[in-house]
N, CA, C and O atoms as a DFTB+ gen file, in Angstrom:
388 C
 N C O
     1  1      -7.437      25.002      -2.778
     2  2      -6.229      24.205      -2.627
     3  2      -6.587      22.874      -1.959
     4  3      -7.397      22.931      -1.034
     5  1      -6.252      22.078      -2.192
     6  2      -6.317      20.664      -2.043
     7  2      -5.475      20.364      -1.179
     8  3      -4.396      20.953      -1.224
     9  1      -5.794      19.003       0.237
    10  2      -4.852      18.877       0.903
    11  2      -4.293      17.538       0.567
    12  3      -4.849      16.682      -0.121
    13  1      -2.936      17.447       1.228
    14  2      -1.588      16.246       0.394
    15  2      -2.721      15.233       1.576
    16  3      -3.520      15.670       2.404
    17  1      -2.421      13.956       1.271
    18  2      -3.143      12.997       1.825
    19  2      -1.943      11.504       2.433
    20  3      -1.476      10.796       1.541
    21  1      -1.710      11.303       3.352
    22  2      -0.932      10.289       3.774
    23  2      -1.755       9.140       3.721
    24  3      -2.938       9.379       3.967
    25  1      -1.476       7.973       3.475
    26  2      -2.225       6.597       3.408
    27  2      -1.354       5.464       3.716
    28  3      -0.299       5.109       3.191
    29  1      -2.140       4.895       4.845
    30  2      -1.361       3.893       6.029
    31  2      -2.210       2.702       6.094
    32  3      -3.286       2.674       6.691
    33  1      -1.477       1.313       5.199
    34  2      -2.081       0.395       5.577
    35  2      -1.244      -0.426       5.643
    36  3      -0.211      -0.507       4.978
    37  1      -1.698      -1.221       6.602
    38  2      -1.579      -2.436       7.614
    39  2      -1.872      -3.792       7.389
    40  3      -2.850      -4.521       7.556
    41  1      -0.497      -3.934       6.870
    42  2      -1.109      -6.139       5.878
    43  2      -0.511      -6.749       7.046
    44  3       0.491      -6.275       7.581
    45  1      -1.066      -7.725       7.427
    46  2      -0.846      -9.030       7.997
    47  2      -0.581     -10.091       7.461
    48  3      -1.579     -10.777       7.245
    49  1       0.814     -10.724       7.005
    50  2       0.481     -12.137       6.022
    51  2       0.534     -13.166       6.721
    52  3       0.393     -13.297       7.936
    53  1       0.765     -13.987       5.838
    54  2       0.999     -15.461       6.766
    55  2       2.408     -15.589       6.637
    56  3       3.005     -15.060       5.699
    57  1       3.004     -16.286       7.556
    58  2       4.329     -16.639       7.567
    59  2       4.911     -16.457       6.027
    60  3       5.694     -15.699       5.455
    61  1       4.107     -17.548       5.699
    62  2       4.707     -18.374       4.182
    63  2       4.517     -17.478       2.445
    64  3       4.553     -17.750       1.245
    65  1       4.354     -16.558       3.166
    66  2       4.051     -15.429       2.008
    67  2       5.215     -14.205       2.177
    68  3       5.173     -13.321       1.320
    69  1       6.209     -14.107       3.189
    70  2       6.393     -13.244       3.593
    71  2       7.331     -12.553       2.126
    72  3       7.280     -11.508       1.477
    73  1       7.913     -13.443       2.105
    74  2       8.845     -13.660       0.521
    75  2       8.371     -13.249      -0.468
    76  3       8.945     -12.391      -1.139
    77  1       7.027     -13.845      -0.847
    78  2       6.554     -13.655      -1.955
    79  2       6.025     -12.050      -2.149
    80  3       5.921     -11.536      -3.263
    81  1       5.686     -11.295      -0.788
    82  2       4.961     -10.229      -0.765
    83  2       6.265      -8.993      -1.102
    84  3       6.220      -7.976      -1.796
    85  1       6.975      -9.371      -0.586
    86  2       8.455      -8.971      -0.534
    87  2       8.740      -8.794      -2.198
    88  3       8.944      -7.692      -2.707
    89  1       8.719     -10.151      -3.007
    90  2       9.249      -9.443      -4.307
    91  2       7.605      -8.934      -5.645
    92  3       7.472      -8.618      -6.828
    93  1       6.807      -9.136      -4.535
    94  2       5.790      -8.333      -5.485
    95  2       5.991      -6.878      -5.735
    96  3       6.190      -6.297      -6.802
    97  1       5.853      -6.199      -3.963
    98  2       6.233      -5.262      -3.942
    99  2       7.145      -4.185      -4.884
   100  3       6.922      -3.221      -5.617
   101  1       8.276      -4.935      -4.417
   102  2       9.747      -5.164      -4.881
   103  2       9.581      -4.984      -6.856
   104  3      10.346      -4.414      -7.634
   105  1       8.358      -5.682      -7.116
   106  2       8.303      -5.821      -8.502
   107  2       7.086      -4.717      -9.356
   108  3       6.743      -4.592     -10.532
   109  1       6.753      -4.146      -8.248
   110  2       4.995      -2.941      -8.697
   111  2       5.565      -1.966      -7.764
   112  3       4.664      -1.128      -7.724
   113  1       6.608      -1.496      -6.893
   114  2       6.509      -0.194      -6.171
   115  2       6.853       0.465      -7.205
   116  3       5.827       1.104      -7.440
   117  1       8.095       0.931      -8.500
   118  2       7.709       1.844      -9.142
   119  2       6.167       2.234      -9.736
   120  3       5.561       3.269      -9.458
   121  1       5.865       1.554     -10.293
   122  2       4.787       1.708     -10.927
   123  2       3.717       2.750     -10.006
   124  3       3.290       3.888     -10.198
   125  1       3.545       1.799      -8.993
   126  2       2.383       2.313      -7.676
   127  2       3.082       4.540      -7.575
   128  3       2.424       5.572      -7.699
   129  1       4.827       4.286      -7.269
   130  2       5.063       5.453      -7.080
   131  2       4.936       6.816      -8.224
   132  3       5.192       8.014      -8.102
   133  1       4.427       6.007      -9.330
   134  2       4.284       6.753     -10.793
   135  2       3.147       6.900     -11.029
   136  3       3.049       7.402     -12.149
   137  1       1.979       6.696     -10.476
   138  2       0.849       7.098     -10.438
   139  2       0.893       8.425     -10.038
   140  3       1.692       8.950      -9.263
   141  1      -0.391       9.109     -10.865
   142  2      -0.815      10.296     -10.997
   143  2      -0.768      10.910      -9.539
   144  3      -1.382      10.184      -8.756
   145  1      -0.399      11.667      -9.136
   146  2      -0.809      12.549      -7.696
   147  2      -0.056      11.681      -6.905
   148  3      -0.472      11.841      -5.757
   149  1       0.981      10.708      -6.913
   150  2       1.469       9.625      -5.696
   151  2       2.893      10.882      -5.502
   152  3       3.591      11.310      -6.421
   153  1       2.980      11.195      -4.227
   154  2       4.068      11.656      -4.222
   155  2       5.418      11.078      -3.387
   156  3       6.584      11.303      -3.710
   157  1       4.997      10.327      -2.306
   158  2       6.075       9.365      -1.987
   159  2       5.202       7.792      -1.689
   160  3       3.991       7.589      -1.777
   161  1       6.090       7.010      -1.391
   162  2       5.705       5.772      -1.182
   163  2       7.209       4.746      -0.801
   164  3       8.260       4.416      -1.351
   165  1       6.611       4.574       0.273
   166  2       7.486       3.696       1.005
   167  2       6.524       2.362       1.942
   168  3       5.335       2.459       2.246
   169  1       7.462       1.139       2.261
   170  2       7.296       0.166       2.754
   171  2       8.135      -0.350       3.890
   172  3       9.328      -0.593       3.706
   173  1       7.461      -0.557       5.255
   174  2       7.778      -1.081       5.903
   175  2       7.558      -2.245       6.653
   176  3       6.401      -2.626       6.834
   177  1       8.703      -2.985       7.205
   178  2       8.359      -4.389       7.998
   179  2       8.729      -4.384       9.115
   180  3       9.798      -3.896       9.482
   181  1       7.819      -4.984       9.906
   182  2       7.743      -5.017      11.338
   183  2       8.934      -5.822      12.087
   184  3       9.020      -7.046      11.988
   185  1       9.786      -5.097      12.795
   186  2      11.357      -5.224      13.122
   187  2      10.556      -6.654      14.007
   188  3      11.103      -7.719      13.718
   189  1       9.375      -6.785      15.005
   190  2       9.256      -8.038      15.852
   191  2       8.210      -8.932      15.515
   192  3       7.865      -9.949      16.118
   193  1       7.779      -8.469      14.555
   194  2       6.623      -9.572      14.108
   195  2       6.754      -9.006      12.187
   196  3       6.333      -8.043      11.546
   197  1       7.725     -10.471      11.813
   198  2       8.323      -9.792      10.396
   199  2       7.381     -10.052       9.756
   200  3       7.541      -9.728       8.579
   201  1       5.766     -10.815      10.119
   202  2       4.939     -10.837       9.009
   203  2       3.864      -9.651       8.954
   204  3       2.899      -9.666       8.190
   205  1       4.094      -8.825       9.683
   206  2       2.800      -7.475       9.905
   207  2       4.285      -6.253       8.804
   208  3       5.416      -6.085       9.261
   209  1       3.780      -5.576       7.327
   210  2       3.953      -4.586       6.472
   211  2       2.980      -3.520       6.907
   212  3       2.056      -3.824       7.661
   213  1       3.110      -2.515       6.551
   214  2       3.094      -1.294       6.363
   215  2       3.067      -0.685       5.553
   216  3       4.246      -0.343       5.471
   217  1       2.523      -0.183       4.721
   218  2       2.758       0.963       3.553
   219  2       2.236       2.301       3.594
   220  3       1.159       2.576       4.123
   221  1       3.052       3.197       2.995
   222  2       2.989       4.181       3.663
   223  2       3.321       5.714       2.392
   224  3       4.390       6.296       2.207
   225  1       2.106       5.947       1.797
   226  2       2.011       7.104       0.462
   227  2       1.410       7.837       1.123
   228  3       0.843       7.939       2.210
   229  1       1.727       8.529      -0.075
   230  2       1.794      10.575       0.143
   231  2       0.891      10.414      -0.995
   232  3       1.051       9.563      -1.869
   233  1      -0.395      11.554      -0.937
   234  2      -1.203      11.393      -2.589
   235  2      -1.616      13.041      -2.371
   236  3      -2.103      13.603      -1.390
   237  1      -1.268      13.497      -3.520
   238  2      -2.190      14.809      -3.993
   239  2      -2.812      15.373      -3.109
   240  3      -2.656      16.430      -2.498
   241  1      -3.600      14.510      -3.087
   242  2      -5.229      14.728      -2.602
   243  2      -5.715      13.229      -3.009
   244  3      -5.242      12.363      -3.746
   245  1      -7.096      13.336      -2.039
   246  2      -7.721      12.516      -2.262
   247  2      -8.350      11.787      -3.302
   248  3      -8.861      10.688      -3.089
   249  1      -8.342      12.325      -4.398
   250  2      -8.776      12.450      -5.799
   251  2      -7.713      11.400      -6.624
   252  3      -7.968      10.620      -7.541
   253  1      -6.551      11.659      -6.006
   254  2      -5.678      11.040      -6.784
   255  2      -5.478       9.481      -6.073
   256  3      -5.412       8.548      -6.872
   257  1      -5.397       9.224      -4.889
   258  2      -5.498       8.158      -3.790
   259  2      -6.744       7.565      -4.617
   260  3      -6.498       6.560      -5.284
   261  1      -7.821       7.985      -4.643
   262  2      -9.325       7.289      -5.071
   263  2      -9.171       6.591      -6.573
   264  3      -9.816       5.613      -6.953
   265  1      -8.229       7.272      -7.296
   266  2      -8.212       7.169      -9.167
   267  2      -6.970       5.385      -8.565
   268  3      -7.130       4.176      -8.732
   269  1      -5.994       6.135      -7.960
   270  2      -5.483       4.436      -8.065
   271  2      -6.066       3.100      -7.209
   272  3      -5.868       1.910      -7.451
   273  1      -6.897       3.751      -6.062
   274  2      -7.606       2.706      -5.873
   275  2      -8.522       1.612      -6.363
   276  3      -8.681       0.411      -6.141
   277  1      -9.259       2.900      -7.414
   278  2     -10.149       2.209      -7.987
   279  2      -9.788       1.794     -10.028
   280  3     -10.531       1.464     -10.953
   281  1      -8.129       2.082      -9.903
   282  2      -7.540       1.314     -11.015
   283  2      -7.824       0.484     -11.565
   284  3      -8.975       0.360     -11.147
   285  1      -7.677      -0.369     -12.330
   286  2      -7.283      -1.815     -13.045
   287  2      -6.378      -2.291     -12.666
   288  3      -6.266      -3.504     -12.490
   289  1      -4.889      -0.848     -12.290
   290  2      -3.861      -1.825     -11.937
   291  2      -3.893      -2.143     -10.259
   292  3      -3.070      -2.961      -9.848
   293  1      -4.690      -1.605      -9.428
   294  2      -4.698      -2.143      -8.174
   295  2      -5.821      -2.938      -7.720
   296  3      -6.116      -3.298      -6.580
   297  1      -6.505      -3.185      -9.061
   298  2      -7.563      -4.434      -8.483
   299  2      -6.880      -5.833      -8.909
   300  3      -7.267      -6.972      -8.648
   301  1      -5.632      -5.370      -9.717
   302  2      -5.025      -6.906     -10.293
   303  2      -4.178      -6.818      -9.190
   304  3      -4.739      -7.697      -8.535
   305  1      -3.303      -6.462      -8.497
   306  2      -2.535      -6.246      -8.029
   307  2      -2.943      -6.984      -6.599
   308  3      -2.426      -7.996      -6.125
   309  1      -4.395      -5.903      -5.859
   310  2      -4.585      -6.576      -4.848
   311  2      -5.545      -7.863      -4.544
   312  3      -5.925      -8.258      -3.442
   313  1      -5.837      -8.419      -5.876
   314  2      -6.385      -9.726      -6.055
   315  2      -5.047     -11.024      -5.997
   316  3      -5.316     -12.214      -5.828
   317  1      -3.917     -10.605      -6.136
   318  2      -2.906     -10.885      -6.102
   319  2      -2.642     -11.564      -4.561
   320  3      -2.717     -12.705      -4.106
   321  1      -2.309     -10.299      -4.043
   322  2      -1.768     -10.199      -2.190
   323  2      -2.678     -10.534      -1.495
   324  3      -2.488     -11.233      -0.500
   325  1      -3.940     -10.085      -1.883
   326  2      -4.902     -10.270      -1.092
   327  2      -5.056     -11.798       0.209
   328  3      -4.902     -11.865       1.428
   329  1      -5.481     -12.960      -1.019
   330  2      -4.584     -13.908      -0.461
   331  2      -4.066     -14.479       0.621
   332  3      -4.417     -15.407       1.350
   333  1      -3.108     -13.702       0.583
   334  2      -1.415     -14.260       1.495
   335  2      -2.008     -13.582       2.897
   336  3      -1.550     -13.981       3.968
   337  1      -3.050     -12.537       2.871
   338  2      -3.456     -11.852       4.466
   339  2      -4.100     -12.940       5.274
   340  3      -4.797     -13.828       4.783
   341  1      -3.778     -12.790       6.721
   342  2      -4.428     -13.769       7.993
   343  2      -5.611     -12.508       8.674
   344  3      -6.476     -12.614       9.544
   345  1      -5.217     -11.467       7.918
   346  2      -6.358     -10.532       8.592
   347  2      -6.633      -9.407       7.692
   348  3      -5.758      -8.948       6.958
   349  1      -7.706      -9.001       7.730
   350  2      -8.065      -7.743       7.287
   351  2      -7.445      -6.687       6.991
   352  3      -7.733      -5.742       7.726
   353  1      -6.479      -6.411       5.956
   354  2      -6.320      -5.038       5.998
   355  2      -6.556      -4.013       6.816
   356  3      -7.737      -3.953       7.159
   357  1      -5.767      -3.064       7.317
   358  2      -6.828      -1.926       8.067
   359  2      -5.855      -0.585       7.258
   360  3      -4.625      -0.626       7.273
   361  1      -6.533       0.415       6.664
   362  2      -6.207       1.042       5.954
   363  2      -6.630       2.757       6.920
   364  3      -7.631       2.821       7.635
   365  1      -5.601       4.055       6.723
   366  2      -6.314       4.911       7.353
   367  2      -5.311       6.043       6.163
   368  3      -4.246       5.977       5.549
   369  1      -6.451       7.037       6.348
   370  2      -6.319       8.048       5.030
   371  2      -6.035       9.360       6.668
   372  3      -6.790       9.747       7.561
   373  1      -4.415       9.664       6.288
   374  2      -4.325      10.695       7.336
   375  2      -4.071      12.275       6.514
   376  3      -3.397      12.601       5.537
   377  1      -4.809      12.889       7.280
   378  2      -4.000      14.524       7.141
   379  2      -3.435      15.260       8.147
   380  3      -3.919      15.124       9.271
   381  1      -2.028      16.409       7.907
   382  2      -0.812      16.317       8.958
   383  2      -1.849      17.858       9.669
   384  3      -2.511      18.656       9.005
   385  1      -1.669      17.836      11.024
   386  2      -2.113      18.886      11.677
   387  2      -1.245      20.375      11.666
   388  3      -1.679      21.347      12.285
């Protein structure tokens, strides 16, 4: 049995993107949530610093997290956003205790 996999990453944009990241999202979260093994997926923004997002999926397993990472549609996607970041991504692959 395979364990469900939570995945938490942490965008930083620049001010002037905040919009734009907003209707990307807004314009690829079905898609992202229709991937193979994705079982939830949600987005959040930082109530005091509105340019630090959050995202926040549920995957299968790891297997399935790895297949959309290493997509077509999330290398177009995050060649996209990429961009608009003032910092590094920080990404963390959790499992629930």
């Amino acid at each position: 049995m395979t364990t469900p996999l939570t995945r938490v990453v942490k965008l930083t944009l620049a001010s002037e993107h905040i919009d734009d990241f907003k209707q990307i999202w807004t314009g690829h979260k079905a898609a992202i949530a229709g991937m193979e093994g994705c079982i939830s997926l949600q987005a959040y923004q930082d109530h005091k610093e509105p340019n630090i997002f959050f995202t926040i999926s549920q995957w299968e397993s790891e297997h399935y997290l790895d297949n959309y990472r290493y997509s077509e549609f999330f290398k177009k996607l995050w060649s996209t956003v990429r961009p608009m970041f003032t910092a590094k991504a920080m990404a963390h692959s959790l499992t629930r205790l």
